[in-house]
ZALODO-328423 format. One record per atom (N, C-alpha, C, O, CB): x, y, z; residue in three letters. Coordinates in steps of 0.2 Angstrom, whole numbers, padded with zeros to 4 digits, always signed. Glycine has a CB too. Layout:
BEGIN
XYZALA;...
//
This chain:
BEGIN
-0128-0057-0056UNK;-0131-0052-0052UNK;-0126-0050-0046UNK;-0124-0054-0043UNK;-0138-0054-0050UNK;-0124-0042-0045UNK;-0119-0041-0042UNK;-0125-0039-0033UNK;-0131-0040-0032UNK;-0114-0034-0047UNK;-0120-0037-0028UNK;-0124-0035-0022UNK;-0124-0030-0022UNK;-0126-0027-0017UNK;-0122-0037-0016UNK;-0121-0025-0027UNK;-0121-0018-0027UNK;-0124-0013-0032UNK;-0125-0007-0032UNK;-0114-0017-0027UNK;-0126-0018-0038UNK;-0131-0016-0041UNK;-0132-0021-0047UNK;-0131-0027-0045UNK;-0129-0009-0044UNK;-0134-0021-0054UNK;-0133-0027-0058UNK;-0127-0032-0060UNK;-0127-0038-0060UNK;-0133-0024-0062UNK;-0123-0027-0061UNK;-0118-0028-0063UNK;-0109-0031-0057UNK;-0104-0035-0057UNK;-0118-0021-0068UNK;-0111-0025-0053UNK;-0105-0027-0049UNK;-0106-0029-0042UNK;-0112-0029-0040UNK;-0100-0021-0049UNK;-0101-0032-0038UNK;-0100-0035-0033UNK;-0094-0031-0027UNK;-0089-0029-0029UNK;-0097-0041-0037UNK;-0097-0032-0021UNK;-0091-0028-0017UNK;-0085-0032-0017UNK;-0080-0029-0017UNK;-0092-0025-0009UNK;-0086-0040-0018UNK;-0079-0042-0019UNK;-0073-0040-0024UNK;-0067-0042-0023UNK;-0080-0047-0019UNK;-0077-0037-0028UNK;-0073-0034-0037UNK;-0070-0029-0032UNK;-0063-0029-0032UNK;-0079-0029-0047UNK;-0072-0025-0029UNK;-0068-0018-0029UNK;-0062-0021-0020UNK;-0056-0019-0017UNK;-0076-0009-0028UNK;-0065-0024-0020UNK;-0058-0029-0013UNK;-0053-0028-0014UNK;-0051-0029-0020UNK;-0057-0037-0013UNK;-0045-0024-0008UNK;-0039-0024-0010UNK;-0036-0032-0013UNK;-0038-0036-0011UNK;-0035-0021-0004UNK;-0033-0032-0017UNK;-0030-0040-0016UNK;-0025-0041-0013UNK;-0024-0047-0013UNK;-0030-0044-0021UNK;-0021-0038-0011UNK;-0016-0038-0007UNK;-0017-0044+0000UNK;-0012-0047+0002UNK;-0016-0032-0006UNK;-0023-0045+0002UNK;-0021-0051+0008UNK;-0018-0049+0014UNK;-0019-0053+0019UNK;-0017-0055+0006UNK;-0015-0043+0014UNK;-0013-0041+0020UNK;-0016-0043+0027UNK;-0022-0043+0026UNK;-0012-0034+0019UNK;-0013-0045+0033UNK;-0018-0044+0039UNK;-0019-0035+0040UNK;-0023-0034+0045UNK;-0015-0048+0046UNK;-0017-0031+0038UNK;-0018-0025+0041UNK;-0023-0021+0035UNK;-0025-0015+0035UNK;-0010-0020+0043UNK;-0025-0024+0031UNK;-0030-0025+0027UNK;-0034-0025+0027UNK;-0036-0030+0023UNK;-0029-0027+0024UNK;-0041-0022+0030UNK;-0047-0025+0032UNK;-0053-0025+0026UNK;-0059-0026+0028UNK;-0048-0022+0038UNK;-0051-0022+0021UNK;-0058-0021+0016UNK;-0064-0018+0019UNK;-0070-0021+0018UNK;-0061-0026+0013UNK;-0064-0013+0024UNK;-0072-0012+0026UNK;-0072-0006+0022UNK;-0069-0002+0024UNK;-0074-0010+0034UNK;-0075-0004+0017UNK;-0077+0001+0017UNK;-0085+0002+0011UNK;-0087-0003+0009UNK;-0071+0004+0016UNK;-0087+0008+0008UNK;-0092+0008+0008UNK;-0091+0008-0002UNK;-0085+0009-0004UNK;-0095+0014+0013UNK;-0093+0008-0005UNK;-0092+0010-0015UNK;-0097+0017-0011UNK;-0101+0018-0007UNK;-0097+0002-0025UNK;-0094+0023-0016UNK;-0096+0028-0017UNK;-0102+0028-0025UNK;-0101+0026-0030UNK;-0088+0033-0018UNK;-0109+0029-0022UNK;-0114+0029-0026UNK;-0116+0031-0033UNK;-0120+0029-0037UNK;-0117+0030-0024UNK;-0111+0038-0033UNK;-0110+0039-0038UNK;-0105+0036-0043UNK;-0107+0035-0049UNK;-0109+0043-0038UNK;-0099+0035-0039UNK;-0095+0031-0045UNK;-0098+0021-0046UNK;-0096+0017-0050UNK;-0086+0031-0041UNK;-0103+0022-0043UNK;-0106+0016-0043UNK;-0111+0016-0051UNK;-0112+0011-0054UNK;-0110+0016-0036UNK;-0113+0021-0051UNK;-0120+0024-0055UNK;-0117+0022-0062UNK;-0119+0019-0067UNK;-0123+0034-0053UNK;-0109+0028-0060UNK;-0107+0028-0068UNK;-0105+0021-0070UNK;-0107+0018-0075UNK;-0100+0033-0070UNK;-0101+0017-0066UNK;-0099+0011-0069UNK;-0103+0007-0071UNK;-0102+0004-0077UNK;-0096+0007-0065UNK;-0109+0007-0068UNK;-0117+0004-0070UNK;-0118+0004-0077UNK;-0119+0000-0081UNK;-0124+0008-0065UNK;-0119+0010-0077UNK;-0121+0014-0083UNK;-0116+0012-0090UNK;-0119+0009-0095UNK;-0118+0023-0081UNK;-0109+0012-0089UNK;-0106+0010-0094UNK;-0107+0002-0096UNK;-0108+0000-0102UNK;-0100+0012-0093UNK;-0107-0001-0090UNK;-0110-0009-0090UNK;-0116-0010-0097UNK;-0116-0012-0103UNK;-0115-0010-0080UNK;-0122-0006-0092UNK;-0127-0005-0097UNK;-0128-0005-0105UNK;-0133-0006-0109UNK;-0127-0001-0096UNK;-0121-0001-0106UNK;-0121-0001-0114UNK;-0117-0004-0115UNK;-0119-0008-0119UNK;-0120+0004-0117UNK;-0110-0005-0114UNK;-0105-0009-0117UNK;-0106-0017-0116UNK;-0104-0020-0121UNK;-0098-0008-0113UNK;-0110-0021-0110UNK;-0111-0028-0107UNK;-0109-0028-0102UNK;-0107-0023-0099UNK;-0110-0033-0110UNK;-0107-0032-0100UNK;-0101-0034-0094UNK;-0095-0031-0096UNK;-0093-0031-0102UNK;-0099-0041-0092UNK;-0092-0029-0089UNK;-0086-0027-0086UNK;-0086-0030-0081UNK;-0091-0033-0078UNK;-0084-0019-0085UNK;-0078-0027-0080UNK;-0074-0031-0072UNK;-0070-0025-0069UNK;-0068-0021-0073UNK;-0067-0040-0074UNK;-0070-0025-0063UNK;-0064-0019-0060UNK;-0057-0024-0060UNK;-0056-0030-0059UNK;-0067-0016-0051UNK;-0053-0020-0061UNK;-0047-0023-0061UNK;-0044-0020-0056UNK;-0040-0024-0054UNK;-0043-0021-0067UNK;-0044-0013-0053UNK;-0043-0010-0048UNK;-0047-0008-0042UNK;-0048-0002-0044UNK;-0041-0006-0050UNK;-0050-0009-0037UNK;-0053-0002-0034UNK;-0052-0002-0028UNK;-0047-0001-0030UNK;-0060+0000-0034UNK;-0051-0003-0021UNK;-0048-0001-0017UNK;-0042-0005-0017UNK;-0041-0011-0020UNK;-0052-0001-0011UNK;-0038+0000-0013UNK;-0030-0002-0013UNK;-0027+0001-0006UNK;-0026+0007-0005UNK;-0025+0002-0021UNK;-0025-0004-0002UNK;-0024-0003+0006UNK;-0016+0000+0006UNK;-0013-0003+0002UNK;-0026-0010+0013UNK;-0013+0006+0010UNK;-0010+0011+0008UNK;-0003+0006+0006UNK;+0001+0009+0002UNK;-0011+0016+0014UNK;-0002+0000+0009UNK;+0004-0004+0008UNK;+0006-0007+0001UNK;+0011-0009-0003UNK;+0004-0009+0014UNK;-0002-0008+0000UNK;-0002-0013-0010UNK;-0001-0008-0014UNK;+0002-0008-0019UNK;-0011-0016-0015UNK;-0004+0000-0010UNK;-0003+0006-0018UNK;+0002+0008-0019UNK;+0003+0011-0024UNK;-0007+0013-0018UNK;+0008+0006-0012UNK;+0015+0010-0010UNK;+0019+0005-0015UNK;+0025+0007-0016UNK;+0018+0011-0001UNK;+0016-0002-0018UNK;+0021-0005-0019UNK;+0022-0002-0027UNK;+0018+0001-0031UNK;+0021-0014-0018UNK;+0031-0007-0027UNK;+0031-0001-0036UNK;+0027-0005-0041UNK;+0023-0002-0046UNK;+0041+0001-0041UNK;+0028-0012-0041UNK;+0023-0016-0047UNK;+0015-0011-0047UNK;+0013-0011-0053UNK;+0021-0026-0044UNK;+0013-0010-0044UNK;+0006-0006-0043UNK;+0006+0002-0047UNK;+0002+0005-0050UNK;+0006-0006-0034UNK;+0012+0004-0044UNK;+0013+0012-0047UNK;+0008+0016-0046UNK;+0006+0021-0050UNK;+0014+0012-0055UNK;+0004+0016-0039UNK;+0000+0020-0034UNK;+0003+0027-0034UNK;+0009+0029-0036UNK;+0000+0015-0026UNK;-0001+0031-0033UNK;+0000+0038-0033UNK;-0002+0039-0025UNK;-0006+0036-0023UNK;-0004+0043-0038UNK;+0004+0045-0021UNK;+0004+0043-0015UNK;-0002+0047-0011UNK;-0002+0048-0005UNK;+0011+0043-0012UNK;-0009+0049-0016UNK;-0014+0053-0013UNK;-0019+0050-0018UNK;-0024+0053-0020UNK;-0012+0062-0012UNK;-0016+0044-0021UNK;-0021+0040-0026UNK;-0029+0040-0022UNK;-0029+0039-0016UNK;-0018+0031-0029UNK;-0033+0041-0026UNK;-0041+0039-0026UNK;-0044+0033-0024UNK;-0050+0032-0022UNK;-0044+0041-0032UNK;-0040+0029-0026UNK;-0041+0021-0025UNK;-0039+0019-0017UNK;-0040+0014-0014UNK;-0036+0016-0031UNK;-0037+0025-0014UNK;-0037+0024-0005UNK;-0041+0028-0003UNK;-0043+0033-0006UNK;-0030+0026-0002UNK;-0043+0024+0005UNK;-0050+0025+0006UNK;-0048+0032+0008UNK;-0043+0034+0009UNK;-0055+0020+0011UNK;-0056+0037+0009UNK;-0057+0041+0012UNK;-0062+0042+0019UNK;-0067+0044+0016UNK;-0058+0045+0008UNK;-0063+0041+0023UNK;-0067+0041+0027UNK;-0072+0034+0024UNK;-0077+0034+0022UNK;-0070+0047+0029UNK;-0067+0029+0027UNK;-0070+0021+0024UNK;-0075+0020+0017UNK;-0080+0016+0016UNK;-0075+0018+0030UNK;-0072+0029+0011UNK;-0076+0028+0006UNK;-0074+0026+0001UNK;-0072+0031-0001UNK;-0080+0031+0005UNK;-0073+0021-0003UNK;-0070+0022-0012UNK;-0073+0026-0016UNK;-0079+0027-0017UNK;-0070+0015-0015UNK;-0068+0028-0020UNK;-0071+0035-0025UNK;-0069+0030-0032UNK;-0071+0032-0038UNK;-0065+0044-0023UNK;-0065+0026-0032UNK;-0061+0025-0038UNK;-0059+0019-0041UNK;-0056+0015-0036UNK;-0056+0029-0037UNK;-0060+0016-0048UNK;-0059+0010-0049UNK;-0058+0010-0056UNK;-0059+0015-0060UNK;-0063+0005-0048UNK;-0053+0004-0057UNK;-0051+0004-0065UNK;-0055-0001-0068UNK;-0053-0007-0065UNK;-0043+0004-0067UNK;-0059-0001-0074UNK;-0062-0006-0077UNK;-0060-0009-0084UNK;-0057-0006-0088UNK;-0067-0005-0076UNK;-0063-0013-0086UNK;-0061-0016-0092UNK;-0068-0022-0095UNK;-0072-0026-0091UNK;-0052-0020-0090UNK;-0068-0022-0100UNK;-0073-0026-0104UNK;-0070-0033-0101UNK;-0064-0034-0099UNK;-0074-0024-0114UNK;-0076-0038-0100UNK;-0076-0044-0099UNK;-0073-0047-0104UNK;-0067-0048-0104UNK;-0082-0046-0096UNK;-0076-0048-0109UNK;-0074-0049-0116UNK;-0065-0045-0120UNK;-0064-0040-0123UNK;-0080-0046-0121UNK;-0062-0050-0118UNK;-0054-0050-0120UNK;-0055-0048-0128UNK;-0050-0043-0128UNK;-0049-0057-0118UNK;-0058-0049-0133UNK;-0059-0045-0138UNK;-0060-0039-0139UNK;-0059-0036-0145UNK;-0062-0048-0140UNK;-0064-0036-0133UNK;-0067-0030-0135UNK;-0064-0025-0130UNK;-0067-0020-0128UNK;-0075-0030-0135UNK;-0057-0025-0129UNK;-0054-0021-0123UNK;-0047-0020-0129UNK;-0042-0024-0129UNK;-0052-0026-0114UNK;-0050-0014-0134UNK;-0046-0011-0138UNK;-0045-0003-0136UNK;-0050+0000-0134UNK;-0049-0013-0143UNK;-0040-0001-0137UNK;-0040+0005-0136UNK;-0047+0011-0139UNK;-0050+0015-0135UNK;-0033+0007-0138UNK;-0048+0011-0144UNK;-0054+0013-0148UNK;-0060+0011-0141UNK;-0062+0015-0137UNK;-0056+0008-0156UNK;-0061+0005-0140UNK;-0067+0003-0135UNK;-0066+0006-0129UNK;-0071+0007-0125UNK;-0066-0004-0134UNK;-0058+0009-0127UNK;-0060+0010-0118UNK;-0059+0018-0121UNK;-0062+0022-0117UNK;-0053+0007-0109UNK;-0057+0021-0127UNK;-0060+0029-0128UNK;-0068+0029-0126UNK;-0070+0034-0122UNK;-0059+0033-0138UNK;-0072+0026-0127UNK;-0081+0024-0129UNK;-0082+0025-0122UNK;-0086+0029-0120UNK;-0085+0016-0132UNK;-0078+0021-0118UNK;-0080+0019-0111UNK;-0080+0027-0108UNK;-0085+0029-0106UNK;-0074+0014-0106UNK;-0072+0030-0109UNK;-0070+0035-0108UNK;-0073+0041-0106UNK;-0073+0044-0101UNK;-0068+0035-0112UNK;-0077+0040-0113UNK;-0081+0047-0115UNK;-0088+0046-0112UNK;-0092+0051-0111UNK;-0082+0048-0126UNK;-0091+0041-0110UNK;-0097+0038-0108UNK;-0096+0041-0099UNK;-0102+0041-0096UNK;-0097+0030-0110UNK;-0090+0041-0095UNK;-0089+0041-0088UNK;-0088+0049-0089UNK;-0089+0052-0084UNK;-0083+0035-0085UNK;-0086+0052-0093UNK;-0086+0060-0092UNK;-0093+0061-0096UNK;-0094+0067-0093UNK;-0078+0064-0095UNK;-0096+0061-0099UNK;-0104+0064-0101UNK;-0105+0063-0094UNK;-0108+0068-0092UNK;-0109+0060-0107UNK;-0105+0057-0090UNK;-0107+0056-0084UNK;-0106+0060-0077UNK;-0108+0059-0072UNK;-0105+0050-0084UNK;-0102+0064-0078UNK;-0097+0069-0074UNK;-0090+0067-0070UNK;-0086+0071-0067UNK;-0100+0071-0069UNK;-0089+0062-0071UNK;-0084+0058-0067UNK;-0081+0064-0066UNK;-0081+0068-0070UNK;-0080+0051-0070UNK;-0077+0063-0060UNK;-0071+0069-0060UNK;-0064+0066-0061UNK;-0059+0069-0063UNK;-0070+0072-0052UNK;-0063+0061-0060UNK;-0056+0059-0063UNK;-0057+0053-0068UNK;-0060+0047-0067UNK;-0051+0057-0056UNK;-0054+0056-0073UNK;-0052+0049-0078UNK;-0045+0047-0079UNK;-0041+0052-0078UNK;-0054+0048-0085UNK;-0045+0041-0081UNK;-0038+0038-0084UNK;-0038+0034-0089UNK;-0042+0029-0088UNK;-0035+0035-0080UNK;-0035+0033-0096UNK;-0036+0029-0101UNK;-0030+0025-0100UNK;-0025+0028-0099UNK;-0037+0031-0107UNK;-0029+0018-0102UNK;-0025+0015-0102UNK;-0022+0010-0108UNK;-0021+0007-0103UNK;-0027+0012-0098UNK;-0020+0007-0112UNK;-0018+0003-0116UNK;-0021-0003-0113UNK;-0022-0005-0107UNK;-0010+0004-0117UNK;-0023-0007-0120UNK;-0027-0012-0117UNK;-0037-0012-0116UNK;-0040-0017-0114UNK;-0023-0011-0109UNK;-0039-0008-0117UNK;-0044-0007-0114UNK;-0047-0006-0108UNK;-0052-0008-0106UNK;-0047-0011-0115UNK;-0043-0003-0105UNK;-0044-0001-0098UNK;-0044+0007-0096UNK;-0040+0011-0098UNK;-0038-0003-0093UNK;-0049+0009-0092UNK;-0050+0015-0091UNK;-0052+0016-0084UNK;-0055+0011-0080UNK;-0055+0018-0096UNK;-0048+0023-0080UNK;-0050+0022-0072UNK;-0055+0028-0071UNK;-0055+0032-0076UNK;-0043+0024-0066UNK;-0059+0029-0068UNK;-0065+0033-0065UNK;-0065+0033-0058UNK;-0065+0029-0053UNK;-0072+0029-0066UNK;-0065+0041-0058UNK;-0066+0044-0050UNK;-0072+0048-0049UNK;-0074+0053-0052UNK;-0060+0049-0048UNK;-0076+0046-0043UNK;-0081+0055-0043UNK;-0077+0057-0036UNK;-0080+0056-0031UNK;-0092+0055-0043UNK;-0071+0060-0037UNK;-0067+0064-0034UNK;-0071+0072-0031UNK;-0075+0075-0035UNK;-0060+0064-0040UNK;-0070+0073-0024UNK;-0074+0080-0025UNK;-0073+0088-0030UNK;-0077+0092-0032UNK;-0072+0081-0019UNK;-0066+0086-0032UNK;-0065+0090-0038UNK;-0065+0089-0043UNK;-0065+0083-0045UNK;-0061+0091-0039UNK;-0066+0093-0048UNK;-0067+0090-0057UNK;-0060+0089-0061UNK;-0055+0091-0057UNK;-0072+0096-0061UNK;-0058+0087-0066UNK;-0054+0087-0069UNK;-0053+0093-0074UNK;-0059+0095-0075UNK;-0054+0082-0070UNK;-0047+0098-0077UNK;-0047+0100-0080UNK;-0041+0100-0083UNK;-0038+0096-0080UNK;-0050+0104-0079UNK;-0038+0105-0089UNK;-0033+0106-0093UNK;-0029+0099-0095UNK;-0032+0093-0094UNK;-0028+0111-0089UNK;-0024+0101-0097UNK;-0019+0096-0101UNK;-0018+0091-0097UNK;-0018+0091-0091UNK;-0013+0100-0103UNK;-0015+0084-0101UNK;-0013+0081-0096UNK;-0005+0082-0093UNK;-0001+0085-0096UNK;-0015+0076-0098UNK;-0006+0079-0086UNK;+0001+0081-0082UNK;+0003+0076-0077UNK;+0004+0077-0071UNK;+0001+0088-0080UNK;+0002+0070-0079UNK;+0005+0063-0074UNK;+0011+0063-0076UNK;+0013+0064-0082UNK;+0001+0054-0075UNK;+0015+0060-0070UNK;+0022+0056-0072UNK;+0023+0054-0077UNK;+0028+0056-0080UNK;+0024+0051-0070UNK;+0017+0048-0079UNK;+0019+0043-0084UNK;+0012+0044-0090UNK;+0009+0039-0092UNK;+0020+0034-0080UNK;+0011+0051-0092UNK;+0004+0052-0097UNK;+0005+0048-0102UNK;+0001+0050-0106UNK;+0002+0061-0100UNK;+0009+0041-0105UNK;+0007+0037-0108UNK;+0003+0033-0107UNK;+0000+0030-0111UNK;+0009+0035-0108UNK;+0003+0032-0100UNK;-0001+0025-0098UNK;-0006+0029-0094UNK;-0011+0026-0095UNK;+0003+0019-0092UNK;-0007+0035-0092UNK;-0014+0037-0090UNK;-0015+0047-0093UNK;-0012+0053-0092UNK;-0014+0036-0079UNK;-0019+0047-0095UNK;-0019+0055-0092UNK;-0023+0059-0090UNK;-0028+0060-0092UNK;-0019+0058-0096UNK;-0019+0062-0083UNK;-0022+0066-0079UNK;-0020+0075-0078UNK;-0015+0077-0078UNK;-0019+0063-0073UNK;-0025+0078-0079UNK;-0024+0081-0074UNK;-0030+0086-0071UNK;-0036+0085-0073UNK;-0018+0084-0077UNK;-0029+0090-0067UNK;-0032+0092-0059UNK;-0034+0100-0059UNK;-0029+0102-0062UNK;-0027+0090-0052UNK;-0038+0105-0058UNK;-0036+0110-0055UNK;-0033+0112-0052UNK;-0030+0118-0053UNK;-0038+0112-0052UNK;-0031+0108-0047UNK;-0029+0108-0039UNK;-0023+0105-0042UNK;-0024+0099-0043UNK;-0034+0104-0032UNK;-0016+0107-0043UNK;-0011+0103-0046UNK;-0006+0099-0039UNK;+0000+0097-0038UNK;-0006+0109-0051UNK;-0011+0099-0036UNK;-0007+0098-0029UNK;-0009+0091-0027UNK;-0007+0088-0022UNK;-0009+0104-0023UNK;-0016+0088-0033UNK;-0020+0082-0031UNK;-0018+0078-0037UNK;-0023+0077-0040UNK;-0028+0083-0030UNK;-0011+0075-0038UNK;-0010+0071-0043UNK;-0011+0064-0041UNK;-0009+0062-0035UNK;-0004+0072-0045UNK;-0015+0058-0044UNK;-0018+0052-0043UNK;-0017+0048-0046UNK;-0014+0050-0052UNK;-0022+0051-0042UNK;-0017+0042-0045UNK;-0017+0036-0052UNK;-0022+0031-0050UNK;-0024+0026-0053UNK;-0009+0031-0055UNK;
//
C-alpha cells in the first residue's frame, strides 16, 4: 500500500542522486498520479524507474535528461515518470505499447516508449502531437506542438 495512492509511494518518485543540494520536496502532480494508478489497476504492479530528477542527476550524460525535461520540478511540482511492470517477465515491448495506449486514452500529454518494457508519462500543460522528433526517437518518441518543448 503506497502514501500516495494504492499502488505508489513518494519515495518511488525520489531523485536518487543523494546529492546535498538535492532536497526532494516536492508535490506528484494528481493527474499524472491518477494515470499511473490506473495503469497499475490493469496491468498489477509497477515501479517508477524515473520521476523526479534534481537539475544536476538530469544534466549527467548516463541519465540523458533533456535540458527542459518534465521529470524537473516546476513550482515544487512533478509532472513526470517513467514506469515499468514489477514482473521482469512481462516488461516486453508489446506490454509497455498496452501501457502506452492506456496513459494516452487517459490524456497524458507526454509519452515515451522505451525498449524493455518501459514507458514515460507526463500531464505536461501541453498536449502532444505530430510525428515523432527526439534526438534519439529510438529509445523514445516525442514530439510537441510547441517544438521549442523537447523533453525526455
Amino acid at each position: 500500500m503506497g502514501d500516495l495512492s494504492r499502488n505508489f509511494s513518494h519515495w518511488e518518485f525520489k531523485c536518487p542522486c543523494q546529492r546535498a543540494t538535492c532536497k526532494n520536496q516536492f508535490v506528484v502532480d494528481q493527474g499524472l498520479l491518477n494515470i499511473l494508478q490506473e495503469i497499475a489497476n490493469v496491468v498489477g504492479p509497477t515501479f517508477v524507474t524515473s520521476g523526479h530528477r534534481c537539475p544536476e542527476h538530469n544534466s549527467d550524460p548516463n541519465v540523458g535528461g533533456a535540458w527542459r525535461s518534465w521529470h524537473l520540478l516546476r513550482d515544487r511540482k512533478l509532472y513526470a515518470a517513467d514506469i515499468v511492470r514489477m514482473d521482469p517477465r512481462a516488461r516486453t515491448n508489446d506490454d509497455a505499447i498496452g501501457m502506452y495506449l492506456m496513459a494516452d486514452r487517459r490524456d497524458a500529454s507526454g509519452l515515451g516508449l522505451y525498449n524493455g518494457g518501459r514507458i514515460h508519462v507526463d500531464t505536461r500543460p501541453l498536449r502532444l502531437v505530430g510525428p515523432p522528433r527526439h534526438k534519439d526517437a529510438t529509445r523514445a518518441r516525442w514530439a510537441h506542438k510547441d517544438f521549442d518543448h523537447w523533453s525526455n
